[in-house]
C-alpha positions as CSV (number, residue, x, y, z in Angstrom):
1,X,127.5,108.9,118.9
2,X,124.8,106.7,119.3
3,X,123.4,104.4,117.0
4,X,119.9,104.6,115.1
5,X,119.0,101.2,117.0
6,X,120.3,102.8,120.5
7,X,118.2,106.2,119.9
8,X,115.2,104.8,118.9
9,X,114.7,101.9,121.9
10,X,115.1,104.9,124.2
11,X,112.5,107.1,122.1
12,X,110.0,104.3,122.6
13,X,111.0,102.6,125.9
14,X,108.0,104.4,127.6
15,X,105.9,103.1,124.6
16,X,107.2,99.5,124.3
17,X,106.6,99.1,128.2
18,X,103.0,100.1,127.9
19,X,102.7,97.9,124.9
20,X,104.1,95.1,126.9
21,X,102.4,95.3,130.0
22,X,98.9,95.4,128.5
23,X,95.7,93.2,129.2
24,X,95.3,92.1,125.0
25,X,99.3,90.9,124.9
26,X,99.5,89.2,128.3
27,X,96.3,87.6,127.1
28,X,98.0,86.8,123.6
29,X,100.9,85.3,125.0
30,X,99.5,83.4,128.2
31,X,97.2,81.5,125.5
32,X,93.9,83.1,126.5
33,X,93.5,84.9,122.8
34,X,91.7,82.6,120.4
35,X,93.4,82.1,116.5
36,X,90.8,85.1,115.3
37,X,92.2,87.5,117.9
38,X,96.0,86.2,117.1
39,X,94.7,86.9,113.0
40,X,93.4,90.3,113.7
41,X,96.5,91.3,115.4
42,X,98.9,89.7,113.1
43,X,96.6,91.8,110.0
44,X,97.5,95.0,111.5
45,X,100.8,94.5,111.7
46,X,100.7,93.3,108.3
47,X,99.2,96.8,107.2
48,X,102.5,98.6,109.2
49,X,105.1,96.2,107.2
50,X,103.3,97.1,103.5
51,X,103.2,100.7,104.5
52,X,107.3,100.6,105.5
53,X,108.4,98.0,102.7
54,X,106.6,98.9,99.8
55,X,108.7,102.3,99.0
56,X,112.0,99.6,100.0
57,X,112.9,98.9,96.4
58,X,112.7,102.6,95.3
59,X,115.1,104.1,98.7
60,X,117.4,101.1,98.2
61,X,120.1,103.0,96.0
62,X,119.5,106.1,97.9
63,X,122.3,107.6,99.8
64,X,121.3,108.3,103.3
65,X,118.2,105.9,103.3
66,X,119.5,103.3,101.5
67,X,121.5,101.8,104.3
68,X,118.6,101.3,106.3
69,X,116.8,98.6,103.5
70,X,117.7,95.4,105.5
71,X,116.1,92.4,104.4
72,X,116.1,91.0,107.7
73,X,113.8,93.9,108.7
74,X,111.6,92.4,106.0
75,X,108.2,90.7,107.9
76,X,105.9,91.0,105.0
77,X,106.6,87.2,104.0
78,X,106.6,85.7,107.4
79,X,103.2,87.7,108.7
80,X,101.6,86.2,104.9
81,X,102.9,82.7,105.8
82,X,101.1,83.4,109.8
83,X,97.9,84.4,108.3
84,X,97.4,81.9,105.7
85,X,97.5,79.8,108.4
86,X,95.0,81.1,110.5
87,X,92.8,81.2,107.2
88,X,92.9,84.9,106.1
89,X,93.1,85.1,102.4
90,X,95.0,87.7,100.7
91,X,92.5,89.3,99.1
92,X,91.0,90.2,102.9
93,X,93.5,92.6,103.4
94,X,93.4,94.9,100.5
């Protein structure tokens, strides 16, 4: 039997290659993106992350979903420290 990890990189291998092979992230990671584009991209993300970790605490005990509340699949922290950094304030993304 396959594991979670296994099925899903093959669910979204089409997905992550697009992903990958577009104009914004080869501009992103060749340096051509200023810090506002680099902010903008690192908010949305931080939306996804809220979305998935906020029910966390409550699934934790729970049978089936609880083994999935990793905190090293927490990113809510590190994304925070990122945009403080590039000068978005908390309060911008609520």
């Amino acid at each position: 039997m396959d594991s979670l990890a296994a099925l899903l990189r093959t669910a979204t291998r089409h997905q992550h290659a697009e992903a990958e092979a577009s104009a914004f992230l080869a501009h992103l990671l060749g340096g051509r993106l200023d810090v506002g584009a680099y902010a903008r991209c690192t908010e949305q993300l931080w939306f996804v992350h809220e979305a998935l970790e906020a029910p966390a605490g409550r699934l934790v005990s729970d049978p089936v979903a609880g083994s999935f509340v990793r905190p090293e699949l927490f990113r809510l922290p590190a994304l925070e420290r990122d945009l403080a950094h590039c000068g978005v304030p908390a309060g911008a993304r609520h």
